[in-house]
LUMMAR-867986 format. One record per residue (C-alpha): residue number from 0; chain; x, y, z. Coordinates in steps of 0.5 Angstrom, whole numbers, plus 500, padded with zeros to 3 digits. Layout:
REM residues N
    i  ch   px   py   pz
  NUM   A    X    Y    Z
...
//
This chain:
REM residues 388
    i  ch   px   py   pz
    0   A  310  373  575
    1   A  311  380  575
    2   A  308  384  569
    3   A  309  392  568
    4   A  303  397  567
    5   A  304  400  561
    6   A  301  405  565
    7   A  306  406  570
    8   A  309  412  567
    9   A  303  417  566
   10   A  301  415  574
   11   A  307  417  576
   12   A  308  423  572
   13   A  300  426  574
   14   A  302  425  582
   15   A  308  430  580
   16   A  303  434  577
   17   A  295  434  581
   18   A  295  434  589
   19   A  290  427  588
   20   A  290  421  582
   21   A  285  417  581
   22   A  286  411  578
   23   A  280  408  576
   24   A  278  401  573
   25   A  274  394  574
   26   A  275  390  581
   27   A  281  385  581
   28   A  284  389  575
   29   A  290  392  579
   30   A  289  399  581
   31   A  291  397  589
   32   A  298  393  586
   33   A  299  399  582
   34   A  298  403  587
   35   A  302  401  592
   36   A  308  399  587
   37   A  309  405  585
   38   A  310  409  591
   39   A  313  403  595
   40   A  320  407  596
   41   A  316  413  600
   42   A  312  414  606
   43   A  304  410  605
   44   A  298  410  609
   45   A  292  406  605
   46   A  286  406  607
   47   A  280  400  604
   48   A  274  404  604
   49   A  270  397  604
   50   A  273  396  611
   51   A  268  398  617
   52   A  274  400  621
   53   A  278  404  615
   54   A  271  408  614
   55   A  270  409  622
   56   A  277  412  623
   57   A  273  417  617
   58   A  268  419  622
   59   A  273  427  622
   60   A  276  426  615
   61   A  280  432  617
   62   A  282  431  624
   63   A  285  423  622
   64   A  287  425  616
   65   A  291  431  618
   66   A  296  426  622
   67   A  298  423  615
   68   A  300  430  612
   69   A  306  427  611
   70   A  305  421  607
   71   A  301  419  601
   72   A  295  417  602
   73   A  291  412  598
   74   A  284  412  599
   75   A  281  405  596
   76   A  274  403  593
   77   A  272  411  593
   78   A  265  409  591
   79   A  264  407  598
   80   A  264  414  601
   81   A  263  418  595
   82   A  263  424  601
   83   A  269  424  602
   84   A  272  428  597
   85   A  268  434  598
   86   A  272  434  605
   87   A  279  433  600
   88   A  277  439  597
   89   A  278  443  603
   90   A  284  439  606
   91   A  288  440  599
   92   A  287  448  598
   93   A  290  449  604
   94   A  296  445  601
   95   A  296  445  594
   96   A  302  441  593
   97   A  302  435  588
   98   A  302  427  589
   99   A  298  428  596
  100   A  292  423  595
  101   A  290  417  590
  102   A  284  414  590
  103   A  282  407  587
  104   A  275  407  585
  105   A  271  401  581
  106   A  266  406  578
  107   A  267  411  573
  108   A  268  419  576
  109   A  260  420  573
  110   A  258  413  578
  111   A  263  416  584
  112   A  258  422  586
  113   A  260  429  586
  114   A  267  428  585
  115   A  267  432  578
  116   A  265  438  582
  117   A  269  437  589
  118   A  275  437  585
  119   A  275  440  579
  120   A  282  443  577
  121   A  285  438  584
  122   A  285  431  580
  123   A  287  427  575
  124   A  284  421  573
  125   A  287  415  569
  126   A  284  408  568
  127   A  287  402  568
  128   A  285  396  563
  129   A  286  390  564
  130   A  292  386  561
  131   A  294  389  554
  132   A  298  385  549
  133   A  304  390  550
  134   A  305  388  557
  135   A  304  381  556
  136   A  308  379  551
  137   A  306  377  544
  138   A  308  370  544
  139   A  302  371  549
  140   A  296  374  545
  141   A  293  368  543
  142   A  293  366  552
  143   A  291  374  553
  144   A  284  373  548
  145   A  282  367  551
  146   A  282  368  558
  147   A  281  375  559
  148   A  287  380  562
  149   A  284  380  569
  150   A  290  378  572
  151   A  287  373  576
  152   A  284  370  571
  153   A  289  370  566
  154   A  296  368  571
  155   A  292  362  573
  156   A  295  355  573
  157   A  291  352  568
  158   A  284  354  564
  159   A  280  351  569
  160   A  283  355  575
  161   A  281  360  570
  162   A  274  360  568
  163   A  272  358  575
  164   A  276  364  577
  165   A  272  369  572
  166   A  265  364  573
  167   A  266  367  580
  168   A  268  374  578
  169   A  261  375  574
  170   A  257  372  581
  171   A  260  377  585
  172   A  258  383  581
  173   A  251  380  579
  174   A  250  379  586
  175   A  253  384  590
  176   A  259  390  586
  177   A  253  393  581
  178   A  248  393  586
  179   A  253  398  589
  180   A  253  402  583
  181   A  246  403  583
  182   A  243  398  579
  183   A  238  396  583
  184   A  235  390  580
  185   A  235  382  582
  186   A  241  378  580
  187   A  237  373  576
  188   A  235  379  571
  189   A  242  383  573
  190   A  244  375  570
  191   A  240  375  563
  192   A  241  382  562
  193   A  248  380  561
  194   A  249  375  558
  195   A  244  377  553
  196   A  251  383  552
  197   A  255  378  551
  198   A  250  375  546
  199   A  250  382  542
  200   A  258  384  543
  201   A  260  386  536
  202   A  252  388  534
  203   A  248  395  534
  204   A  245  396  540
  205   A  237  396  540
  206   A  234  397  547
  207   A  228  397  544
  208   A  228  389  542
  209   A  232  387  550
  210   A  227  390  552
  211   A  222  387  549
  212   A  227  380  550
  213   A  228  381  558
  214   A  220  386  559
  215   A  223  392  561
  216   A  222  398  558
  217   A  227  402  554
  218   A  228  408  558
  219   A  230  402  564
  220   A  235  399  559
  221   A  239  404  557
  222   A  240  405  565
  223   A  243  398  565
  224   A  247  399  559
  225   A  250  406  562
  226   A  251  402  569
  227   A  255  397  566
  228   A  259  401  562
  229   A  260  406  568
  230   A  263  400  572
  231   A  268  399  566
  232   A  264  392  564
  233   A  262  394  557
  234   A  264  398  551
  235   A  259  402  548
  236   A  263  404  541
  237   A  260  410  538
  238   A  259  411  530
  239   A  263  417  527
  240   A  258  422  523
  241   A  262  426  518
  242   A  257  427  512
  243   A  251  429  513
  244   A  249  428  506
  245   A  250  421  507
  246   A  245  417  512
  247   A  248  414  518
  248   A  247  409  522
  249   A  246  412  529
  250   A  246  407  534
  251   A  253  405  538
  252   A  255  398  537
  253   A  256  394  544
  254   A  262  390  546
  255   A  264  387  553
  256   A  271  390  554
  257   A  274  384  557
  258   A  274  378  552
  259   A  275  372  558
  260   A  269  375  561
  261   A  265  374  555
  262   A  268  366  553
  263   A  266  365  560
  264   A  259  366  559
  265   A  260  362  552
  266   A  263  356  557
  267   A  269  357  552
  268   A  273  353  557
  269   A  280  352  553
  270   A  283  356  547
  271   A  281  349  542
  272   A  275  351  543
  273   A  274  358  541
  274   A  276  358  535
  275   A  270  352  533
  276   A  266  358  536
  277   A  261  361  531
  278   A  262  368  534
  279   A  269  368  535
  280   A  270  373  529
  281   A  266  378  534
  282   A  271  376  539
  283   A  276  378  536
  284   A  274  384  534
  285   A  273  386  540
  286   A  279  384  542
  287   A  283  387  537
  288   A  279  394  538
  289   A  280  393  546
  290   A  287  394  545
  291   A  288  399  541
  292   A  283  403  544
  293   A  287  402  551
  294   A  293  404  547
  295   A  291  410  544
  296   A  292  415  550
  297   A  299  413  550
  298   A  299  417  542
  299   A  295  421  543
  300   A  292  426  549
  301   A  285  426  546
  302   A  285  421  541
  303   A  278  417  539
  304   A  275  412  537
  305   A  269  411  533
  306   A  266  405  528
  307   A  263  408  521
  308   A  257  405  517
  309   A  252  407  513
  310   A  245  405  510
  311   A  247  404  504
  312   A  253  399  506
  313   A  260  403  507
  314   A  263  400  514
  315   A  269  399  518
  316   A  270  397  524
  317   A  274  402  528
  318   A  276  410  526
  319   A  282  413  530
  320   A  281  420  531
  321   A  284  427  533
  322   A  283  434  532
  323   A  278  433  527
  324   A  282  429  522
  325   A  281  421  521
  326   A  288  418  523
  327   A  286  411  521
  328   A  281  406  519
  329   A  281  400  521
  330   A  278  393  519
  331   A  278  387  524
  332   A  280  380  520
  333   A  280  373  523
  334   A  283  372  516
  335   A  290  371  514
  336   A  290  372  507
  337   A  284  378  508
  338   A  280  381  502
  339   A  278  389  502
  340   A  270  390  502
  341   A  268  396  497
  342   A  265  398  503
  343   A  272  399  506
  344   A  274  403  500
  345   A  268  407  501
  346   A  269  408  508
  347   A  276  411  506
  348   A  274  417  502
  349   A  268  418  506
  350   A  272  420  513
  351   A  278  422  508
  352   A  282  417  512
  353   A  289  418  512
  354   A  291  411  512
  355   A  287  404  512
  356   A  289  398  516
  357   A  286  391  516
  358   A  289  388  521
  359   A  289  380  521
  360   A  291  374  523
  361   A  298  374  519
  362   A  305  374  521
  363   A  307  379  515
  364   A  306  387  513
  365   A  304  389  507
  366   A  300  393  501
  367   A  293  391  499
  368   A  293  398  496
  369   A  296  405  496
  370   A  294  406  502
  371   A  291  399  506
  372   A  296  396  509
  373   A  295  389  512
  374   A  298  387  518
  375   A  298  384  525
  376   A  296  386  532
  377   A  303  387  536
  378   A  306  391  529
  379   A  300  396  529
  380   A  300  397  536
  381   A  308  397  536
  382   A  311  399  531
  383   A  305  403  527
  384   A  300  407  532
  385   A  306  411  534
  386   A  306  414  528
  387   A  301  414  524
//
């Protein structure tokens, strides 16, 4: 089943405009397909840094690569010879010409060492999600929430082909992928650590109570949480400030990105089941928020996301902004017939909202208030987001 990546245009635009590409996501998420896909009609050399034969051939990065001038040459798993790309710089300011090189990495540009500096002004980074709603089709949503978008996970023949598929993605990670980006730590503590992220996902985080929880310190909690978030794991949504006046809470909120990884860890085996789950309401707004946020740079170059809450109760799920100005606020619902909290209201004239939203589990579009308007998922991201 051949599925389109949402994000093929804008990579195929960056290597018309940078001599490198970086395309970075989580493991098994697509980065080599897309890849390769992409530039199946000209000349290719790729190289899989996690080969010992591949990483030899680099011994003279220079020398080897030299050979290849004349193709695109794609460099996998980055993260594995970090070096490597101080010797890109000097290869790509003799030839400045666009679309030279892409590199594939598992870890963000912070995790994959020196790479912000080595290459600064020569390189363009796009991250690749795991399947969206508008790749996959709407008719495919309930299907997508469930298992996740890893494409493994999600084109597999049945749901327990894919759980086992999942089971076995999170053993590898605990076991081997996070030890690599640095989180140095046994894997039965690797383990809880994430499977008690999974037990916050919707929540405020609070370093102090996990590591109260796993006998960990703070400062060594936080580190964990940035590792994961570095290797695309975890999204740690950050709350909007916007009225000093008012006391905000200043605590992000945690979600795990991919919404087949957390029922994997819930043993949420077929679709049935999740919605008897008592914590499906916080996978769906999850979800929901993975979507939008995955779609927001096609909108807007430099759009952001934040949540907003106050002490004193004022709260929405998810804040659209962009040049200072809240596009939208956004409330989750698992409900088709949603009601409007006082707080959301709140919510509005505190951000100066442009528009409200709530985005529920309906079929239909239509004005809760003058501003508010209630509609699904596939219509937001469709037909609204693009104008907002």
């Amino acid at each position: 089943m051949d599925i389109f990546r949402k994000i093929e245009p804008l990579l195929a635009e960056y290597l018309t405009i940078f001599p490198v590409v970086g395309i970075i996501g989580p493991r098994q998420v697509g980065k080599t397909t897309l890849a390769k896909n992409l530039v199946s009609r000209q000349l290719i050399h790729y190289l899989d840094l996690e080969s010992a034969a591949d990483r030899q051939k680099l011994t003279d990065p220079v020398l080897y690569l030299q050979n290849h001038i004349d193709k695109l040459v794609i460099l996998d798993e980055i993260q594995q010879m970090p070096q490597l790309l101080a010797e890109l710089r000097g290869i790509i300011d003799t030839d400045r010409r666009p679309g030279r090189f892409i590199i594939l990495g598992s870890a963000s540009p912070t995790l994959i060492k020196k790479s912000a500096d080595s290459l600064a002004g020569r390189i363009g980074y796009i991250e690749l999600s795991s399947f969206l709603v508008s790749e996959v089709g709407v008719e495919n949503e309930t299907k997508l929430w469930h298992r996740g978008g890893f494409p493994l996970a999600y084109l597999a023949g049945s749901d327990r082909a894919s759980m086992i598929w999942r089971k076995n993605f999170i053993k590898t990670y605990i076991e081997k992928d996070l030890a690599l980006l640095g989180l140095s730590a046994e894997p039965q503590v690797i383990e809880r650590f994430w499977r008690m992220l999974a037990g916050v996902h919707g929540n405020l985080w609070n370093s102090e109570n996990i590591g109260r929880s796993m006998g960990l310190s703070h400062p060594t909690i936080n580190k964990y949480l940035d590792l994961m978030e570095g290797a695309f794991l975890v999204r740690r949504l950050k709350p909007y400030y916007v009225n000093i006046s008012k006391r905000l809470v200043k605590s992000p909120k945690i979600y795990l990105r991919d919404s087949g990884i957390l029922h994997a860890f819930k043993d949420i085996m077929h679709e049935k089941d999740l919605l008897d789950d008592p914590q499906v309401g916080a996978s769906w707004e999850g979800f929901v928020i993975e979507q939008i946020i995955e779609n927001i740079q096609s909108v807007f170059v430099d759009g952001q996301a934040y949540f907003y809450r106050t002490q004193q109760g004022a709260e929405c799920d998810l804040i659209i902004e962009h040049h200072g100005k809240v596009k939208a606020a956004i409330e989750i619902k698992m409900s088709s017939a949603p009601q409007i909290s006082r707080g959301f209201r709140i919510t509005m004239d505190d951000t100066k909202a442009q528009h409200g939203f709530v985005i529920a589990k309906t079929t239909e579009t239509y004005k809760i208030d003058e501003n508010i308007t209630v509609t699904y998922l596939s219509k937001f991201l469709n037909d609204i987001l693009p104008n907002i």
